[in-house]
N, C-alpha and C positions, 0 to 999 in steps of 0.2 A: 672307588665307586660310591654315588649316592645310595642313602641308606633304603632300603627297602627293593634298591633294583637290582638289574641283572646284572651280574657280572660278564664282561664281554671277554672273548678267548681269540688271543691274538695270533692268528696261524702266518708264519714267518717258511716259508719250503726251499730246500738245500737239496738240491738234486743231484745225487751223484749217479753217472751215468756206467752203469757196470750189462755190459752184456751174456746174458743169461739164455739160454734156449729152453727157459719154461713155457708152457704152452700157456696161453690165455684160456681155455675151457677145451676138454676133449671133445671130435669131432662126433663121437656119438653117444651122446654122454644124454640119458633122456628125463635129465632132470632139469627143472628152470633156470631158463639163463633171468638175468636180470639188468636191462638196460635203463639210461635215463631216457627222461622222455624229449629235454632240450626244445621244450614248443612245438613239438609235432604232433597233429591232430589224431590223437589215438585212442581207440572206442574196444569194448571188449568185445570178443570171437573176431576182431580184424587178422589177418593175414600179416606177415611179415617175411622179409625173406635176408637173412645175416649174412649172404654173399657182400649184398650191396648196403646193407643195413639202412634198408630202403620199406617205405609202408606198402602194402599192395590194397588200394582201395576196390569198392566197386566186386569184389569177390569175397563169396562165405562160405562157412560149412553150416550154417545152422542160418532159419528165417530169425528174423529181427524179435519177434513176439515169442521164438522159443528163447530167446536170451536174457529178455526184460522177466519171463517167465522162471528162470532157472538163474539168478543172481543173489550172492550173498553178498550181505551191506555192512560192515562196524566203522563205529566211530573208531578215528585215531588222531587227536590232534597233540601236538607238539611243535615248539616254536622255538629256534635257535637265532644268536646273534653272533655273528663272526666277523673279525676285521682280520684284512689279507694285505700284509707289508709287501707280498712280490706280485709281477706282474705275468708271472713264467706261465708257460704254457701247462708243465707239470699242477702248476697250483693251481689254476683256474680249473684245470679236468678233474682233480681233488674237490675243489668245492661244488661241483657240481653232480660229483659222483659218478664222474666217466671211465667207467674200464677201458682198460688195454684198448682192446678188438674197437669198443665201438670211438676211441681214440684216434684210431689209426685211419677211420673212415673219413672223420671226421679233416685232418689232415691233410687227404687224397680229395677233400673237395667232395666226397658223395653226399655225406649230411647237411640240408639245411635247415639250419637251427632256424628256432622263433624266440618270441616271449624276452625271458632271463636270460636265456641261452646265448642272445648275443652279445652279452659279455664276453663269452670266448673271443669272439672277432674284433673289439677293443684293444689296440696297444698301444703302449706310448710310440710318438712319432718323436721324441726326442732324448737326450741321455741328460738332458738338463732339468728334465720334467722329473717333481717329488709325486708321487702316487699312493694312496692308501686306500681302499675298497671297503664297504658298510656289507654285507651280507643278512639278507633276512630271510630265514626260510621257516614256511608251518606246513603244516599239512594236516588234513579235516579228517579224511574218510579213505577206505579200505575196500575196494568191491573185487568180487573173482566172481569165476562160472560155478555153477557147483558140478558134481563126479558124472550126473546125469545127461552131463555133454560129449561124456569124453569114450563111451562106446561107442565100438565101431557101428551097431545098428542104430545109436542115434543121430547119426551123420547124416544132415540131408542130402547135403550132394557131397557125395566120394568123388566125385570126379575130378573133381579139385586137386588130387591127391599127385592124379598122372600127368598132370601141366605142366609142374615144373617151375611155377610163377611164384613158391612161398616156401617157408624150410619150416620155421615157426607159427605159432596162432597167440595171441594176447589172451590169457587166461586170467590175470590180475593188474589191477590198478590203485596204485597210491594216488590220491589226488591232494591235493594246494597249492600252493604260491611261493615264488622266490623274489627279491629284489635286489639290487645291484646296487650302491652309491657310490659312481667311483670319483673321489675326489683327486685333483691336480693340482698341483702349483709350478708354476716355473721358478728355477734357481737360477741367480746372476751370476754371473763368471765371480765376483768377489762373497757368494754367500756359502756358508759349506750346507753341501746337500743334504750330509745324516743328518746336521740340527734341524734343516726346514722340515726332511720327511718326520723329524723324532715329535716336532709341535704337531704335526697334521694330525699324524696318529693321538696325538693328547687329545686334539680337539674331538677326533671322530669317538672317541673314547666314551666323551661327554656326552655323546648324543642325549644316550637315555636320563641325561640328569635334565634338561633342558623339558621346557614344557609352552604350553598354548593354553590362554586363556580362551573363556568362553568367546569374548570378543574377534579370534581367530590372531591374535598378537603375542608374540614371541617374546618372549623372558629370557633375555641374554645380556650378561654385563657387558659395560663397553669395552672393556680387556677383550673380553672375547670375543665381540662384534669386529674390533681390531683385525684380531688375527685372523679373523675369517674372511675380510678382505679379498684379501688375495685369492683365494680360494675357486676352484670350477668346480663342476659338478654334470654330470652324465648318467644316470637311469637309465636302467634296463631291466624291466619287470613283467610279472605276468598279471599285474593291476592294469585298471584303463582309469589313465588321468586324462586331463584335463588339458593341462600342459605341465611336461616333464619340468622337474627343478634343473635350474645350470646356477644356484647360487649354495653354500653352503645353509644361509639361513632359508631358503623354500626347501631344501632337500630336508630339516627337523620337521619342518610342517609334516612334510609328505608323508615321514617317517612315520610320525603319531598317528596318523590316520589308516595305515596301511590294515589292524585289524578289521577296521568297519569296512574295508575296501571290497572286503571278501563275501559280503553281507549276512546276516544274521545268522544265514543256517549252512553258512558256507556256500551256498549256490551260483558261485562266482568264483573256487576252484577252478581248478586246470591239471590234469595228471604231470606229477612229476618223477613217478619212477614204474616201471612195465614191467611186469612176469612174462615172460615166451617159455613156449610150451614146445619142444622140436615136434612137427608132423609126423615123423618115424614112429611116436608115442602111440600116435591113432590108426596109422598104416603103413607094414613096415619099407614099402612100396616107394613111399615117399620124396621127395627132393631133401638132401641132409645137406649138414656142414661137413665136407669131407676132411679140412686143415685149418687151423687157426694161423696169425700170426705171430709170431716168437715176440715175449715181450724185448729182449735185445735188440729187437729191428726194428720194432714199433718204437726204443727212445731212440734209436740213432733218424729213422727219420724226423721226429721229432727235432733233435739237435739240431740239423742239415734248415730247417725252415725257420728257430729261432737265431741262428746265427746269419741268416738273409735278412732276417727283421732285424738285426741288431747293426748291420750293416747300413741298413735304409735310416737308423735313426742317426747313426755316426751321418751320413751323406746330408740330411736334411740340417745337423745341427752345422757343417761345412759351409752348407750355400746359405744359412743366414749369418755369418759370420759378414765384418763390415768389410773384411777385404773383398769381398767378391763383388762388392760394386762399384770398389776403384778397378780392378782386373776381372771383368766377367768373364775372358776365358777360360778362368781357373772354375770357374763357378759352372762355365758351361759342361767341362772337362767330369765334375763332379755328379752331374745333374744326367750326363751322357750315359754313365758308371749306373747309376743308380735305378735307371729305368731301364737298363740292359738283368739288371740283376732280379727285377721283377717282370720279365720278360721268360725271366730262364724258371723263376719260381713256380710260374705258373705252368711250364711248360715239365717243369720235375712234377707239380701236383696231376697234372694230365696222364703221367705216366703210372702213379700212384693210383689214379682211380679205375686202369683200367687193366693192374696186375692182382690188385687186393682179392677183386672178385673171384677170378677166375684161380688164385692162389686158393679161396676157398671152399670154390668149386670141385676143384680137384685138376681141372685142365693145365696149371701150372704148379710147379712147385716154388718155396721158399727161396731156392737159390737164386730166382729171377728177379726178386726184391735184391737180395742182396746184392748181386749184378748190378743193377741200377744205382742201389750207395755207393757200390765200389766204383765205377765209370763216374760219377759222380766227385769222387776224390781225386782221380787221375784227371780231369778232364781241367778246362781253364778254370772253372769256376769253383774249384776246388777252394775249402775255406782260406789257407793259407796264404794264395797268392791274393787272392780277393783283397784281408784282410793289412796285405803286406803294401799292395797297389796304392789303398785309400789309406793307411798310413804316412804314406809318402805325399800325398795330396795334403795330409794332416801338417806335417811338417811343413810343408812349402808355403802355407797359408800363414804359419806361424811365425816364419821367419819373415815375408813380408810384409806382416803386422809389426814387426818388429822395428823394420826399416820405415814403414809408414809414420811412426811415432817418433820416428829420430829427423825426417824430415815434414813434420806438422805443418811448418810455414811453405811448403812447397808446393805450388800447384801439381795439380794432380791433374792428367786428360786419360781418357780411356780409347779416343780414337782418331785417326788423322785429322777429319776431317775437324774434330775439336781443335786440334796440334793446331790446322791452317789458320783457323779462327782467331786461337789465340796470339798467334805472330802479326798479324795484321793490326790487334787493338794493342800489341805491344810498341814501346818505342823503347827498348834496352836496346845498347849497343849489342851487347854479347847474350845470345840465350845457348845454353846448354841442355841438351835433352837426354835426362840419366833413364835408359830402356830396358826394360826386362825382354829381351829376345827368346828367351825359354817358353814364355807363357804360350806362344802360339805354334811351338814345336807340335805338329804329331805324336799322339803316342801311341806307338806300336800295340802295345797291350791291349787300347780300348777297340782299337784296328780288329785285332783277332779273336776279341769278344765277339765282337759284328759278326763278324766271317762265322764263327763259330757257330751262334745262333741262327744263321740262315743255312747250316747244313744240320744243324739238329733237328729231324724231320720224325728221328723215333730213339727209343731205348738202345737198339741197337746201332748205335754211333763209329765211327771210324776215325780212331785218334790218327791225327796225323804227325808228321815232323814237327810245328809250327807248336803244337801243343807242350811236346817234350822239350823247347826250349825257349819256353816261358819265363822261367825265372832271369835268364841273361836279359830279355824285353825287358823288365821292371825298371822304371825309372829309379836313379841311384843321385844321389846328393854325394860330391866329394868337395869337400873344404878344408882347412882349417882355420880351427877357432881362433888363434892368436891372432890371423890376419882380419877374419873377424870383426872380433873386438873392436881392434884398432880401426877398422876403416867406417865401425860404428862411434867411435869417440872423439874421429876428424870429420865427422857427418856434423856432430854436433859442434865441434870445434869450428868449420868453417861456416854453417848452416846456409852452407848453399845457395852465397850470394848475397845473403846478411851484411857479411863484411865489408864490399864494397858499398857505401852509402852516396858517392856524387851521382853525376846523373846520369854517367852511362853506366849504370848497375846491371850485372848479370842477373837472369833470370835462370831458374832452374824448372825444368816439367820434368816429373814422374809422370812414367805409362807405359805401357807395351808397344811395340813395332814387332816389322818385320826384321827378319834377320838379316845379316850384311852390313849392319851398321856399329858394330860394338867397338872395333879399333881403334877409328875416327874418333870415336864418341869418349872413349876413354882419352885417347890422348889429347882432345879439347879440353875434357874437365881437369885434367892433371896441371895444362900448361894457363888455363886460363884461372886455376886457383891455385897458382906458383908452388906448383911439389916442385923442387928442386930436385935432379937426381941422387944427393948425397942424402935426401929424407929417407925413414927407412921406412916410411909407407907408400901407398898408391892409390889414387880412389879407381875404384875398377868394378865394371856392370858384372850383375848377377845373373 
C-alpha cells in the first residue's frame, strides 16, 4: 500500500452450505430487529410489515410535526474500503449486510432494491469473465424517535394497530452512502483466468495510490494505463453522477470524488441501515411475525437459483462458441435449454414470494418451503440432470471443434439451400458431402422440459412417468477413441480432396442434413478416397 493510505481488506467468501434449523430472529421477540435499507425510501415512525418485508407508506402512528418534534440526531461517520474477489450471492448479502430473513425476501422477488443495492442484481453472464468489486461505504449520521413515542397514550391513531397492514415501525436510522466498482475482464480460451483475475485485483488494489490533479487529469503510469486496457467497469451507488464510469481510468476519477459527493454536511446521505420496532411492543393486539425462515432453507434456496445462474452463464459461453455458427442447430438447441431454464426460475421465484409470507404469517408452515425444494429436486429441472444435459451439449461442441480444425480447408454450408448454391458454381467431377445427421435429431429431454413447464401451473405439481425416466432421455455420446484418433489422423492424411489435384478434384462440404443419408454418404467418401477393404480404418459420419 502507499504510504500514508488506507489499507484495503480483501473479502474472498467460501460458502459451505450446512443445513441448520436455526431460526433467523424469534417470532416474538420485542426487541429491534435490524434490516438494510438496499435503496428503499425510509423515513422514521414509517410502518413496515416483515411478512412481505415490504414498506407500508401513506400510514402512521404519530403526525409528522410530533416526529420532527421528538427526534434524536448524533454524528456517526465512518468510512470502509473493501474489495470482493467473488461474485456469490452469499458475498454480495455480506457486503451489504443482508440477513437471513430479509435474504430470503429478497430471492423470492419481494424486495426491490435501489441505489447500491443493485449490485445484488449484477452477475456475470459468463464463466470466462475475471471480476473484482471496489466497495465504498461511510455513513454521517444516527437519528431514532426518542421513549416519548413509544406509549400507548402517545399514539395518535391506535387504529392502526387492528388493520393488519404493518408488524413493525422504523424507530432508527443509520444514514450514508455506498458504492459499487465492479470491474470485468474477459479471458481467452489461451489466457489462465487466476492470473488475469490476480492483476485486476493488483490494479483495483492501487486505486487509493492513484491521484487527480487540480486540472481534473490522472496520474497513472503507462504500465498501468496498459493493463487497464482491457478493463469495464459498472457503478452502482447511492451518489448522483453525471455519467456512470465504464472505464477503469473514470471509475479513480469517480472514486476521488465520492467524499464531496455527499456534500459538506452530509445532506446528500441516504439511510443504509433500519431499526424495526415490532407493533406488539406498543399494542399487544397487534399484527406479529408468527415464524421465521430456517437459515438451512434460506441457503438451500439460495443454492437452487445460483446453480440456474451458473447454468445460464455455462449456456451463453456455448452459443458464442465459433461452432455454433457453422451448425446453429446446436446453438439453437442450447439457446431453447436456456430460456426454458429461466422460464422455470421465475416461475420457482413466484412460488417463493407467495409461501415466504404467509410462512410468516402463520397461515403456512415451513414444511411447504421445503416441499417446494424437494419437488424441485425430483422434478426435471432438478440440478443434476440439467447440469448432466448441457454437459453433453458441452461435449458435442468440442468434438466438432475438433473436427472443424482437422478439415480447415473444407467448405463448410450450414444449409440446403447453401448445399444447392454451391453445386451449381462448382465444376468438380466428384463432390462428397460429409453430414452430421445428429445435429437436427430431436431431443426428447428439451421435448419434456416444454411439456413440463406448460403443466407447471402451481407448487402443487403432479410428477408424472415421463419425469421418472429422465435420465434414459439424456443424450449419450458412445464411441471409441482409437477409432477416433484414427479417422482424425486420415482426415488430415487425405485432407479431403487435397490429394486429388487434376481437374476433376473432389470437393468436400461440411454441414448438417436431414437424416437418411449417412450410408450413401459413407460409402462415397470411403470408395471415392480409395480405403481399400484390407485398411484398417474407415472414414465414417458422426
Amino acid at each position: 500500500p502507499c504510504m500514508g493510505q488506507v489499507v484495503l481488506k480483501v473479502c474472498v467468501c467460501v460458502c459451505v452450505c450446512v443445513c441448520v434449523k436455526t431460526k433467523v430472529m424469534e417470532a416474538d421477540s420485542k426487541t429491534h430487529v435490524k434490516v438494510a435499507a438496499l435503496g428503499r425510501p425510509f423515513h422514521l415512525g414509517m410502518l413496515y410489515d416483515c411478512r412481505s418485508d415490504s414498506l407500508v407508506p401513506g400510514v402512521t402512528l404519530w403526525d409528522p410535526e410530533d416526529l420532527v418534534k421528538d427526534t434524536l440526531e448524533n454524528s456517526q461517520h465512518n468510512t470502509e474500503f473493501n474489495i470482493h474477489a467473488s461474485d456469490s450471492i452469499e458475498n454480495k448479502s455480506s457486503a451489504l449486510n443482508i440477513e437471513a430473513s430479509l435474504k430470503a425476501s429478497f430471492l423470492g422477488g419481494l424486495v426491490e432494491v435501489g441505489g447500491s443495492a443493485n449490485f445484488l442484481k449484477d452477475t456475470k453472464t459468463s464463466k470466462k469473465q475475471a471480476r473484482v468489486t471496489l466497495q465504498y461505504k461511510t455513513t454521517t449520521k444516527f437519528k431514532q424517535l426518542s421513549m416519548n413515542h413509544f406509549g400507548r397514550g402517545n399514539v395518535k391513531y391506535p387504529y392502526v394497530f387492528g388493520q393488519g397492514i404493518a408488524t413493525h415501525v422504523v424507530t432508527a436510522i443509520l444514514y450514508g452512502a455506498q458504492a459499487f466498482f465492479v470491474f470485468d475482464q474477459e479471458v481467452s480460451e489461451n489466457e489462465d483466468h487466476q492470473n488475469i483475475e490476480g492483476n485486476l485485483q493488483m490494479m483495483v488494489e492501487k486505486i487509493n495510490c492513484f491521484s487527480v490533479d487540480g486540472k481534473g487529469t490522472l496520474k497513472m503510469t503507462d504500465d498501468d494505463n496498459a493493463k487497464a486496457e482491457n478493463f469495464s467497469c459498472k457503478f452502482y451507488g447511492d451518489f448522483a453522477l453525471e455519467n456512470n464510469p465504464v472505464s477503469f481510468q473514470e471509475a479513480v476519477k469517480v472514486y476521488t470524488m465520492l467524499p464531496k459527493l455527499l456534500g459538506e454536511r452530509g445532506e446528500h446521505a441516504v439511510p443504509v441501515q433500519i431499526w424495526l420496532l415490532p407493533l406488539t411492543y406498543l399494542d399487544s393486539s397487534a399484527t406479529r411475525v408468527a415464524h421465521e425462515i430456517s437459515l438451512g432453507l434460506v441457503q438451500e434456496t439460495q443454492t437452487v437459483l445460483e446453480e440456474l445462474s451458473g447454468l445460464q452463464m455455462q449456456c451463453n459461453d456455448l452459443m458464442n462458441r465459433n461452432v455454433t455458427s457453422h451448425f446453429p442447430e446446436i446453438g439453437t438447441k442450447v439457446k431453447d435449454f436456456k430460456d426454458m431454464c429461466l422460464q422455470y426460475k421465475s416461475i420457482f421465484q413466484t412460488s417463493l414470494s407467495e409461501i415466504l409470507p404467509l410462512i410468516r404469517g402463520g397461515g403456512k408452515g415451513e414444511r411447504e418451503l421445503a416441499e417446494i425444494l424437494k419437488k424441485k429436486q425430483q422434478s426435471l429441472f432438478n440440478s443434476n440432470t440439467l447440469q448432466k444435459w448441457l454437459d453433453s451439449k458441452e461435449r458435442e461442441i468440442d468434438i466438432l471443434q475438433i473436427i472443424i480444425e482437422v478439415m480447415k480447408d473444407t467448405t463448410m454450408l450450414t444449409s440446403e439451400k447453401a448445399f444447392d448454391i454451391e453445386m451449381f458454381k462448382s465444376k468438380a467431377k466428384y463432390v462428397v458431402c460429409f453430414a452430421f445427421t445428429s445435429l437436427n435429431d430431436k431431443e426428447p429431454y428439451l421435448r419434456h422440459l416444454s411439456e413440463y413447464l406448460k403443466t407447471l401451473s402451481g407448487v402443487n405439481t403432479v410428477h408424472t412417468e415421463t419425469e421418472r425416466r429422465q435420465d434414459a432421455e439424456l443424450p449419450r455420446w458412445y464411441f471409441l477413441k482409437d477409432e477416433i484418433d484414427i479417422n482424425l489422423k486420415d482426415c488430415k492424411r487425405y485432407a479431403f480432396g487435397k490429394k486429388n489435384r487434376k481437374e476433376h478434384r473432389i470437393i468436400m462440404v461440411l454441414g448438417a442434413t436431414g437424416a437418411g443419408k449417412s450410408t450413401l454418404i459413407n460409402g462415397m467418401i470411403n470408395y471415392i478416397l480409395d480405403v481399400k477393404w484390407e485398411d484398417t480404418f474407415r472414414f465414417k459420419l458422426i
